[in-house]
N, C-alpha and C positions, 0 to 999 in steps of 0.2 A: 472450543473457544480459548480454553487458558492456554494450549500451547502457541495458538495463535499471538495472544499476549506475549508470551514466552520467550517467543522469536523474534516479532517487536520490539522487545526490550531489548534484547542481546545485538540487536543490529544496530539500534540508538546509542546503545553504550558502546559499543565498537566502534560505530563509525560507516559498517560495511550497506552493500546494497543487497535486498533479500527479492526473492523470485514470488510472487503473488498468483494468484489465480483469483481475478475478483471479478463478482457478480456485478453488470451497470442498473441503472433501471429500466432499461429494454429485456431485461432478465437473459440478456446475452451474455457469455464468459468468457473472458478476456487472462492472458497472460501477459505482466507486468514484471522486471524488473526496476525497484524501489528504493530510492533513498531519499530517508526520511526526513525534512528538512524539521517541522514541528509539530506538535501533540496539543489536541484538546481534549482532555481527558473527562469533560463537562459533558460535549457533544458527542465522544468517540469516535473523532477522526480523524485523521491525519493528514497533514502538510506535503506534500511528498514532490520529487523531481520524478519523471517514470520513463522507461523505455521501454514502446510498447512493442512488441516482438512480431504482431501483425504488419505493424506499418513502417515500423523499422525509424521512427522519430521518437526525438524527447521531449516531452512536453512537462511543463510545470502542472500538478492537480493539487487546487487547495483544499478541495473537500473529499478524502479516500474514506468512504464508512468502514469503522475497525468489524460492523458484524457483517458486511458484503463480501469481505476476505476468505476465502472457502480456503 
């Protein structure tokens, strides 16, 4: 989990977009490319623009769970 943090950080401060592998709640895994629009660091989630590499669209997600990020 803290490098997970880690890496969040480093792409917020950057700027860039980071590649995710995150769990939904269908307990299905899904590959994301992410960038991060904003942080609730109360709830631990994140704001995010995503393009999801399945389906090959981008969609806005306002609720990403920081511990659903494998």
């Amino acid at each position: 989990m803290f490098t997970i943090c880690r890496v969040l950080f480093r792409a917020i401060h950057e700027g860039r977009w980071v590649k995710i592998e995150y769990r939904n709640q269908q307990n299905e895994q899904t590959v994301f490319w992410i960038g991060i629009k904003n942080l609730d660091p109360w709830n631990r989630t994140l704001d995010v623009e995503g393009f999801s590499l399945k389906q090959y669209s981008i969609d806005r997600y306002k609720k990403i769970f920081i511990a659903s990020i494998m």
